[in-house]
C-alpha positions as a Markdown table, in Angstrom:
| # | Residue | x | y | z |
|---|---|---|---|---|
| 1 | Unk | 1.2 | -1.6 | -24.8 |
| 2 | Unk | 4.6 | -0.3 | -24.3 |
| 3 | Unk | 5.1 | 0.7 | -20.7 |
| 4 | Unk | 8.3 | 3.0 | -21.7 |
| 5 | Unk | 6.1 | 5.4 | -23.5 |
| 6 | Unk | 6.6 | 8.8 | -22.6 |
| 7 | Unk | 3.8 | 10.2 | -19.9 |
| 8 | Unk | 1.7 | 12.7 | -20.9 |
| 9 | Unk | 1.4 | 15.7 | -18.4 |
| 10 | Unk | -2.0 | 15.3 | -16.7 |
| 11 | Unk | -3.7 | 18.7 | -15.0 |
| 12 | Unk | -3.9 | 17.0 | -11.6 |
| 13 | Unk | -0.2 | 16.7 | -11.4 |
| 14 | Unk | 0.1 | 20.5 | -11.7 |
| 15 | Unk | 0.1 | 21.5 | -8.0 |
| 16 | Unk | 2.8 | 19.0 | -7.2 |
| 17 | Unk | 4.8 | 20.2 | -9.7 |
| 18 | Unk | 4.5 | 23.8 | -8.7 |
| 19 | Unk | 5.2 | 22.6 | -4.9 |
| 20 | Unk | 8.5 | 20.9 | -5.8 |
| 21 | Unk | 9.7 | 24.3 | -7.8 |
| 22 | Unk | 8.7 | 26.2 | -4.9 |
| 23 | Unk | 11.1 | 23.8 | -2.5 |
| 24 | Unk | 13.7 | 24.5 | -4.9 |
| 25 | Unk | 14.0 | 27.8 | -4.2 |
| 26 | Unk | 16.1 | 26.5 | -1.3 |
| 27 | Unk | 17.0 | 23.2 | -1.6 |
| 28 | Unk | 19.7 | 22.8 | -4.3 |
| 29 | Unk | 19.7 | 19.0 | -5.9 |
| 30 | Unk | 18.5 | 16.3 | -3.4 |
| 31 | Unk | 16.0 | 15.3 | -6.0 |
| 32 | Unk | 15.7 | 12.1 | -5.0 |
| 33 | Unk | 14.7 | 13.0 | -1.8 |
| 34 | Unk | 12.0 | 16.0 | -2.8 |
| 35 | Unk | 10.5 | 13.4 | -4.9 |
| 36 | Unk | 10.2 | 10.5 | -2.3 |
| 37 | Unk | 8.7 | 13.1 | 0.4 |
| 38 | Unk | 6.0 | 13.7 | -2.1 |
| 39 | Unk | 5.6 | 10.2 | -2.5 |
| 40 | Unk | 5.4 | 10.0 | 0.8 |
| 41 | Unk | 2.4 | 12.4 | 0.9 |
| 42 | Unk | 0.3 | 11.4 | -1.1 |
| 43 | Unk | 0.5 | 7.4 | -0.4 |
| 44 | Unk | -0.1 | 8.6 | 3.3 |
| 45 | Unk | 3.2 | 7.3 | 4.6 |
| 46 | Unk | 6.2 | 7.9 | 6.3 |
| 47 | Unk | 10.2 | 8.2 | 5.9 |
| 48 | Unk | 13.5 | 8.2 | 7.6 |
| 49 | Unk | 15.9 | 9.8 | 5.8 |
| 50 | Unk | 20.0 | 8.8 | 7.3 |
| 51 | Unk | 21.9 | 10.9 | 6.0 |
| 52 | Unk | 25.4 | 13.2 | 7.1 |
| 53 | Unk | 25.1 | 17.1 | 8.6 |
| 54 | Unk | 24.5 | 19.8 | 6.6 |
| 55 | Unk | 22.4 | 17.9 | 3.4 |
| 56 | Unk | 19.4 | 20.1 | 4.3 |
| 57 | Unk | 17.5 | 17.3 | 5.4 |
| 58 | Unk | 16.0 | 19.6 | 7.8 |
| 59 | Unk | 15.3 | 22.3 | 5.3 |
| 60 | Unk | 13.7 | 20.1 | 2.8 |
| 61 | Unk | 10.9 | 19.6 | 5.3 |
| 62 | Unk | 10.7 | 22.9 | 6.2 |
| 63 | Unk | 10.5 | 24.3 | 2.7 |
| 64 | Unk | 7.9 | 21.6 | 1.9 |
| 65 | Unk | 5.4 | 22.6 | 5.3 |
| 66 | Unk | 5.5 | 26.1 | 4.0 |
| 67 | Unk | 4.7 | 25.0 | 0.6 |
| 68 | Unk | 1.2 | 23.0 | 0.7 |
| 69 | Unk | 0.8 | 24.9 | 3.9 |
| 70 | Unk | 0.6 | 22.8 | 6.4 |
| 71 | Unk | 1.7 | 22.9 | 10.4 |
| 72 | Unk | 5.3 | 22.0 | 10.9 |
| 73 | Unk | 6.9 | 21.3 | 13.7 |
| 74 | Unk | 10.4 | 19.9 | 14.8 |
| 75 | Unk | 11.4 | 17.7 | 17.5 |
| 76 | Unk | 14.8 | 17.5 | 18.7 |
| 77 | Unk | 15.2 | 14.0 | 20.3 |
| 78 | Unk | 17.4 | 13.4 | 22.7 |
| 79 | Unk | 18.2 | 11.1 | 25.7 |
| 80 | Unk | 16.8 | 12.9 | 28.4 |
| 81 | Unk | 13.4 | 13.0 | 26.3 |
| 82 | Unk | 10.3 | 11.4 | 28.0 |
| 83 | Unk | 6.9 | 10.3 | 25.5 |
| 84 | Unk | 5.0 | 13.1 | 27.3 |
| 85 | Unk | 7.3 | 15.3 | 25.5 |
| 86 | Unk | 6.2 | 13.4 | 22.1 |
| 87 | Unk | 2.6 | 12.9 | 22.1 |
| 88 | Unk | 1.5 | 15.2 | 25.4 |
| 89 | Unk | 0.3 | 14.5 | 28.8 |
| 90 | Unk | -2.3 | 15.8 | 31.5 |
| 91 | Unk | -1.5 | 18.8 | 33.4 |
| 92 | Unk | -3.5 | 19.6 | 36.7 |
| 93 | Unk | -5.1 | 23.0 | 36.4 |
| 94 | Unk | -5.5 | 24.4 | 40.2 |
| 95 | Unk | -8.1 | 26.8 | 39.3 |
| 96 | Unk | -10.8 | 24.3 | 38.1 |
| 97 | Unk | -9.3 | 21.3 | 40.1 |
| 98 | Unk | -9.5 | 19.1 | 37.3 |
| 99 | Unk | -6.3 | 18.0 | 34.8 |
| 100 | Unk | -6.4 | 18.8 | 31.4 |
| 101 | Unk | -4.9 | 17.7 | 28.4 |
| 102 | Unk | -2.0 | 19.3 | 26.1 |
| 103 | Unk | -1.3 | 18.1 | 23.4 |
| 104 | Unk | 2.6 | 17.4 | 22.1 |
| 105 | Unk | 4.5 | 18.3 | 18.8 |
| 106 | Unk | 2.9 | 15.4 | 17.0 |
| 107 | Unk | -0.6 | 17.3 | 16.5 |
| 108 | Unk | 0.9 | 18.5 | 13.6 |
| 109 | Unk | 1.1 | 18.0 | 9.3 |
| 110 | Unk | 4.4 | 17.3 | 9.1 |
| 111 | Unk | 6.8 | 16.5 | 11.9 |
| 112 | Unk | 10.6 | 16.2 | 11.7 |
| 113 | Unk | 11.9 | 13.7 | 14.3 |
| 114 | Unk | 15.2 | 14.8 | 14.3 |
| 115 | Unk | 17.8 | 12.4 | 15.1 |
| 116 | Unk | 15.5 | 10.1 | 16.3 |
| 117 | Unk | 17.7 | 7.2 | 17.3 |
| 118 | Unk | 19.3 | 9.5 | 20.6 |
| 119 | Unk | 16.1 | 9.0 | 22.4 |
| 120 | Unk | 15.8 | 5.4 | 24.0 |
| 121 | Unk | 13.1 | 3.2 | 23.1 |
| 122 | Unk | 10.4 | 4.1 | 25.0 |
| 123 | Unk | 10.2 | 7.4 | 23.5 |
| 124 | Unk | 10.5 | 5.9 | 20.1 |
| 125 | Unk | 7.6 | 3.7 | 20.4 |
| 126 | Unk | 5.4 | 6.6 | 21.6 |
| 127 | Unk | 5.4 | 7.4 | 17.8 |
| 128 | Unk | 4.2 | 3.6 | 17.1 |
| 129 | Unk | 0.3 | 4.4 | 17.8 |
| 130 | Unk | 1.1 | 8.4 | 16.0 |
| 131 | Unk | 2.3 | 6.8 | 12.8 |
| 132 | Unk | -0.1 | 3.5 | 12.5 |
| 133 | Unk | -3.1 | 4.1 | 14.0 |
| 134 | Unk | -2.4 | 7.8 | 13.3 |
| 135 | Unk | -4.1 | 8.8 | 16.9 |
| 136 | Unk | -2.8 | 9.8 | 20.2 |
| 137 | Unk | -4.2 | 8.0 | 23.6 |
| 138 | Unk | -3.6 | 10.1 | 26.6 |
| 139 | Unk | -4.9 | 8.9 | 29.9 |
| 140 | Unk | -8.4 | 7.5 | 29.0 |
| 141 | Unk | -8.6 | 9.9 | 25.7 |
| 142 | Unk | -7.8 | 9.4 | 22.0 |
| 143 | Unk | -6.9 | 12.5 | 20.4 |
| 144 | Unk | -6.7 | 12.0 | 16.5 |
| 145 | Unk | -4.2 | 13.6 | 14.7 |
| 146 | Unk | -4.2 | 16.5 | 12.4 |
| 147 | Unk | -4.9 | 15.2 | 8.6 |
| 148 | Unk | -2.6 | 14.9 | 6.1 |
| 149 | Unk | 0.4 | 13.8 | 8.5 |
| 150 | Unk | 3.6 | 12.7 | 8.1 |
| 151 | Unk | 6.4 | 12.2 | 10.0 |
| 152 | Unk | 10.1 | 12.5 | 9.0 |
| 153 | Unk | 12.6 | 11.2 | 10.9 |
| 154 | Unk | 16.4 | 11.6 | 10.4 |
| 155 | Unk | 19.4 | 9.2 | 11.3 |
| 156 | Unk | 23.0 | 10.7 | 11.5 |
| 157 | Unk | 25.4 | 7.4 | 10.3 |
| 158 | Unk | 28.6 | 8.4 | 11.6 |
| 159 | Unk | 28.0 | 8.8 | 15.4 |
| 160 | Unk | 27.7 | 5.2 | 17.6 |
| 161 | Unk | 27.9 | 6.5 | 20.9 |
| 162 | Unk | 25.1 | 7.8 | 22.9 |
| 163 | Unk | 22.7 | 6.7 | 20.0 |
| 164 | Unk | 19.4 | 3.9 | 20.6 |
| 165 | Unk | 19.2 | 1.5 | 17.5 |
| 166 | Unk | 15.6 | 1.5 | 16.5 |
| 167 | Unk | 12.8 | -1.1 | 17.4 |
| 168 | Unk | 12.1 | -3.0 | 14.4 |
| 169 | Unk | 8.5 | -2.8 | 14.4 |
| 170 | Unk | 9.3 | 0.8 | 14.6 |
| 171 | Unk | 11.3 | 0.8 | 11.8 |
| 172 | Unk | 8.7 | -1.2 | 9.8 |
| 173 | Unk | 6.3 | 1.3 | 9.8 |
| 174 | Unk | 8.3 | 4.2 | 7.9 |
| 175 | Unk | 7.5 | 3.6 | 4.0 |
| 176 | Unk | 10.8 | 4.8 | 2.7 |
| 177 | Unk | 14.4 | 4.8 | 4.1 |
| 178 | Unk | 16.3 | 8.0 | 1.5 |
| 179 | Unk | 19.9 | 7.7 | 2.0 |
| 180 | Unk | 21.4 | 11.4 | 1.1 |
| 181 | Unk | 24.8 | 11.9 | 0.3 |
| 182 | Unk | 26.6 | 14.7 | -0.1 |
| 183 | Unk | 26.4 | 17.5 | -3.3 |
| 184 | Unk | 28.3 | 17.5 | -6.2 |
| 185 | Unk | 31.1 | 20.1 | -6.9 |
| 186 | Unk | 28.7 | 21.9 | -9.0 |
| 187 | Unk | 25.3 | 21.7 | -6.5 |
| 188 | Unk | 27.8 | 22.7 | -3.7 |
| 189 | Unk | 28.9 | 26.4 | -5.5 |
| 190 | Unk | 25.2 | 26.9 | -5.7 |
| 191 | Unk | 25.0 | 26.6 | -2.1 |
| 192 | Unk | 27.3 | 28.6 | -0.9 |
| 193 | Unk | 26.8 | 31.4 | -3.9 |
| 194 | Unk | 22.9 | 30.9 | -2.5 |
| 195 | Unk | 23.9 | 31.6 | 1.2 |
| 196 | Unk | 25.8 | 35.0 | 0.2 |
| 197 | Unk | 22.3 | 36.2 | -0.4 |
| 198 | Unk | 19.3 | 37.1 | 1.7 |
| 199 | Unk | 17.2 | 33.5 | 1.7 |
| 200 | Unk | 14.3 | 32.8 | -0.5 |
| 201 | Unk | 10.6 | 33.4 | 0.6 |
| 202 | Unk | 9.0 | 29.9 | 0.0 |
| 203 | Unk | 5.2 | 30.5 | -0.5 |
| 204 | Unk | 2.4 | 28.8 | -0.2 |
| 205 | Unk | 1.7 | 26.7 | -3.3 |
| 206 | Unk | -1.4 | 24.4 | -1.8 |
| 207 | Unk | -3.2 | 24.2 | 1.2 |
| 208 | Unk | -3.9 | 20.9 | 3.5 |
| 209 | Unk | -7.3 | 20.4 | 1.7 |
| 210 | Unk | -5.8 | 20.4 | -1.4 |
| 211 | Unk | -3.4 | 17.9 | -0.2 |
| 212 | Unk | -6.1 | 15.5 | 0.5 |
| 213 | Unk | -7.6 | 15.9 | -2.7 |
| 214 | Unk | -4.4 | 14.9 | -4.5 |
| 215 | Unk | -4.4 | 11.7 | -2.4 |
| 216 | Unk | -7.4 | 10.6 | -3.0 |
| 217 | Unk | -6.7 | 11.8 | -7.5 |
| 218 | Unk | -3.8 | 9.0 | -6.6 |
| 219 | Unk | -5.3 | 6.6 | -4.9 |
| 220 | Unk | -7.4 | 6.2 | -8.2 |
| 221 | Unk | -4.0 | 5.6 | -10.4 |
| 222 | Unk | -4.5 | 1.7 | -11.8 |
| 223 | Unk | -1.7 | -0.8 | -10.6 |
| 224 | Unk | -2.2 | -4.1 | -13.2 |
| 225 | Unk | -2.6 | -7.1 | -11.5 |
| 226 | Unk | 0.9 | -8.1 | -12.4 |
| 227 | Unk | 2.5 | -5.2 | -10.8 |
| 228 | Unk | 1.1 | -6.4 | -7.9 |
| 229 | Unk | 2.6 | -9.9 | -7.9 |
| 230 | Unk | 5.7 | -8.7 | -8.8 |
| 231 | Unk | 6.0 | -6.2 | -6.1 |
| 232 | Unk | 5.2 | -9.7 | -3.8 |
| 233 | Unk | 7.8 | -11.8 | -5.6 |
| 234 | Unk | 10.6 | -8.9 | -4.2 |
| 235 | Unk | 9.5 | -8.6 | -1.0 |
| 236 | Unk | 9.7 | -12.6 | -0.8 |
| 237 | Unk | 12.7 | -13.3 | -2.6 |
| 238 | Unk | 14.3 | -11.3 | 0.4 |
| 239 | Unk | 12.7 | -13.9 | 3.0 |
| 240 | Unk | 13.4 | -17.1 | 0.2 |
| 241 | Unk | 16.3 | -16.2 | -1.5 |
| 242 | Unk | 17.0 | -19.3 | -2.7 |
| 243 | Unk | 13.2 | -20.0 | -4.4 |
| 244 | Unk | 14.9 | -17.4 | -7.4 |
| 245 | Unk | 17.9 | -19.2 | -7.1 |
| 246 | Unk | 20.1 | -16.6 | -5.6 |
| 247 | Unk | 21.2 | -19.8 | -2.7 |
| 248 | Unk | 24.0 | -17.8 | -1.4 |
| 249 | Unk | 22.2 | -14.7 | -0.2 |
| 250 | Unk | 20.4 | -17.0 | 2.2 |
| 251 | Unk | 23.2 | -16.9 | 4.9 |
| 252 | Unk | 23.1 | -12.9 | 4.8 |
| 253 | Unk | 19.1 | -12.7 | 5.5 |
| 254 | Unk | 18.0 | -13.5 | 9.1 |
| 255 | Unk | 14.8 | -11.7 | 8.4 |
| 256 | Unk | 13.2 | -10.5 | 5.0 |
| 257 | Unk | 10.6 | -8.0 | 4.8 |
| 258 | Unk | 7.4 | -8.2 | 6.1 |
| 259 | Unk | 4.1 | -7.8 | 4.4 |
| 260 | Unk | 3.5 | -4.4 | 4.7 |
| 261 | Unk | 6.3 | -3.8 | 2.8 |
| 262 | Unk | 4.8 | -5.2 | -0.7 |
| 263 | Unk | 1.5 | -2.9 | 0.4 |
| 264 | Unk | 4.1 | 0.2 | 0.6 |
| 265 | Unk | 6.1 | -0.6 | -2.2 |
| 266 | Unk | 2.6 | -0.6 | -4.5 |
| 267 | Unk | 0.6 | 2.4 | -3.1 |
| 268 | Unk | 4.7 | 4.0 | -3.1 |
| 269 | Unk | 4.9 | 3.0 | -6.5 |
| 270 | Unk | 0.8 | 4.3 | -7.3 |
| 271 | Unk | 1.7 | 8.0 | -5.9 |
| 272 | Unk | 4.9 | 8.1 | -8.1 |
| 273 | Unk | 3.5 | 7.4 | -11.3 |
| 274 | Unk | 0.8 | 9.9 | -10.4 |
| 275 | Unk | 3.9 | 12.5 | -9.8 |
| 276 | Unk | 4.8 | 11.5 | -13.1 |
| 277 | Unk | 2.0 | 12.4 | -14.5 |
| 278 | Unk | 0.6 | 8.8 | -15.6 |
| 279 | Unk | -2.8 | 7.1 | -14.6 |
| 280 | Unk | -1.3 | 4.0 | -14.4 |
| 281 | Unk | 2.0 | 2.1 | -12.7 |
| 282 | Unk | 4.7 | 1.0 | -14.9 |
| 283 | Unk | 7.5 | -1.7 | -13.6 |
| 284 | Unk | 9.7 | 1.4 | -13.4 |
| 285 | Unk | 7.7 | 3.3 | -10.8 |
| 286 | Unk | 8.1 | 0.0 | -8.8 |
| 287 | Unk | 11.9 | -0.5 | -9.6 |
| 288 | Unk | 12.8 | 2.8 | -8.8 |
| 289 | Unk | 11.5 | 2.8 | -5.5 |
| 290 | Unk | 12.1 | -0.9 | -4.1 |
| 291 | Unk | 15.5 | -0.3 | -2.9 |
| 292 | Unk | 13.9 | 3.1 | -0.9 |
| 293 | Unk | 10.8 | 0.9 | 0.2 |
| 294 | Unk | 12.9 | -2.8 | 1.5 |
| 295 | Unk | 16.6 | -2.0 | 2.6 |
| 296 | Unk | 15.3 | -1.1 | 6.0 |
| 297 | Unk | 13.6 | -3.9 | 6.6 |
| 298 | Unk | 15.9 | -6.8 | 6.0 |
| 299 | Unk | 17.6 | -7.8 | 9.5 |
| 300 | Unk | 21.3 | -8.7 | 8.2 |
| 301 | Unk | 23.7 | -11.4 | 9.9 |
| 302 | Unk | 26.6 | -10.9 | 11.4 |
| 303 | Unk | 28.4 | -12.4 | 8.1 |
| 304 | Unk | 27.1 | -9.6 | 6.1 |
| 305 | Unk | 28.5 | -7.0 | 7.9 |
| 306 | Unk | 31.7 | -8.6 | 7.7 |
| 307 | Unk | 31.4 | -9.5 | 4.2 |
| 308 | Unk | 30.4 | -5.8 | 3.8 |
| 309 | Unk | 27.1 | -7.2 | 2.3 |
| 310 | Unk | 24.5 | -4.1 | 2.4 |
| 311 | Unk | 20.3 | -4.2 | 1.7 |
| 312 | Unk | 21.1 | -2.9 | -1.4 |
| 313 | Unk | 23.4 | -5.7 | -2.9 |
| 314 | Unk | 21.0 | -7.7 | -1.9 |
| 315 | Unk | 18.0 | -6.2 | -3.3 |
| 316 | Unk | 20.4 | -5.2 | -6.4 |
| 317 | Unk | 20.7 | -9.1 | -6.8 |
| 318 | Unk | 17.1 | -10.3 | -5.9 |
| 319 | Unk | 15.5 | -7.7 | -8.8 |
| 320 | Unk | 18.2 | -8.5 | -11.2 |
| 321 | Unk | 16.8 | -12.4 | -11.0 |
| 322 | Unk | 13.3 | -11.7 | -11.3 |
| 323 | Unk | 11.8 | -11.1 | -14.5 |
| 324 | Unk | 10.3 | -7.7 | -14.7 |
| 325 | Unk | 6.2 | -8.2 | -16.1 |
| 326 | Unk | 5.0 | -7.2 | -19.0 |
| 327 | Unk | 1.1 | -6.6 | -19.1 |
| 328 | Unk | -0.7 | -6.9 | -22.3 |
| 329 | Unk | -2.5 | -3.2 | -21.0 |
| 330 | Unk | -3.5 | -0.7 | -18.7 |
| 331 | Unk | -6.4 | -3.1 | -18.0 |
| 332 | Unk | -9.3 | 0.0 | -18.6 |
């Protein structure tokens, strides 16, 4: 079988495709990141996206709540923040004499964790148990959270001071790092001819429900047994450099990725082709997304950095030295 043969539009992939038109109404370009926020949906993960001021990072998730109709709400972090302010706490009610619980920002479908590195570290592991385990523990009670969920958090990479690097088990538990740059000449007229005018009305495309129906059409997308190995071999190659030959990368690497990184990169790579409108995962669903799914989750030496050796020269050079499979099928 030739796994560069066009897809064929399937009827399941119609919603998503009427959700990301509707997002465009505001959000000019940022493909890239559209796409990887659906992703991100519908393999039940999460993303940070690091990326300058004024990209529409914010915006993006704003458009997209409105359009599959879910919750949405946005959490400015700070360093004066406190978990309570993340996840809720107990409040004493003088009436009754007893304390009862309210809930945080998290009980939500889609939060935006903006500029999550200015809050210290104990605030950012309150999200730990909200993006894992997907519940809240408050006092003696677990509180689960709203379903579909997702959390979006947002690095700005020009400011150092005043800003909390984040824990890496933290960091491990986002599916997807999106770097977003700036516009092009041409994407940037549209936004400014676009903010000359009163701003679009997104409506709502899809409703929660329907959300979780299009999870579960993807979670039934085949991966080939291959596919699976190879997405292993990647996420290895970055802990073993030198088992694919690639000896001098080993001095960069103090950590490679973990396991659950080969787990996101498949059910990543799953929801995409499903996006695409396939039944099945093709190496490029994969190759497309490892760089988005791994560079923030190699730990880098200090030579790197001076070498000005980033995740994605490494990961450029690990996939470039792995043989890319070739299954004899689909495998149904």
């Amino acid at each position: 079988m030739n796994w560069n043969d066009a897809a064929v539009p399937t009827a399941s992939a119609g919603p998503i495709e009427k959700v990301l038109y509707e997002v465009k109404k505001t959000i000019v370009g940022q493909d890239v990141l559209l796409e990887r926020l659906i992703v991100a949906l519908l393999a039940r993960g999460h993303i940070l996206v690091e990326g300058v001021p004024g990209v529409a990072k914010t915006l993006a998730v704003k458009s997209l709540a409105t359009a599959i109709g879910g919750d949405f709400h946005r959490v400015q972090f700070t360093p004066d923040l406190v978990p309570a302010d993340i996840v809720g706490t107990r409040v004493y009610h003088q009436p009754t004499g007893e304390f009862q619980v309210q809930l945080g920002p998290v009980f939500t479908n889609l939060l935006l964790a903006d500029e999550i590195n200015r809050a210290p570290a104990k605030v950012q592991s309150a999200l730990l148990e909200t993006m894992q385990e997907r519940q809240v523990t408050i006092g003696r009670e677990t509180h689960k959270l709203p379903n579909p969920f997702l959390v979006m958090a947002t690095q700005n990479p020009i400011e150092n001071e005043g800003v909390y690097p984040l824990p890496e088990a933290q960091v491990d538990r986002f599916m997807m790092k999106v770097l977003v740059g700036y516009p092009s000449v041409t994407e940037e007229f549209v936004v400014v001819e676009r903010a000359l005018a009163p701003a679009a009305v997104i409506q709502r495309i899809i409703d929660p429900a329907t959300l979780i129906s299009l999870q579960q059409q993807a979670d039934q997308v085949y991966v080939d047994p291959s596919l699976i190995e190879y997405a292993v071999q990647v996420a290895h190659a970055t802990r073993e450099p030198a088992r694919i030959g690639l000896t001098d990368l080993a001095r960069y690497v103090t950590f490679g990725a973990s396991p659950r990184s080969s787990i996101s990169l498949v059910l990543a790579a799953r929801a995409l082709a499903f996006i695409r409108g396939r039944e099945y995962v093709v190496p490029d669903d994969i190759t497309d997304l490892a760089p988005d799914v791994l560079r923030h989750r190699l730990v880098l030496s200090y030579e790197a950095l001076s070498d000005d050796i980033t995740p994605d020269v490494i990961l450029s050079k690990i996939m470039a030295n792995l043989a890319i499979p070739e299954p004899a099928g689909r495998g149904r």
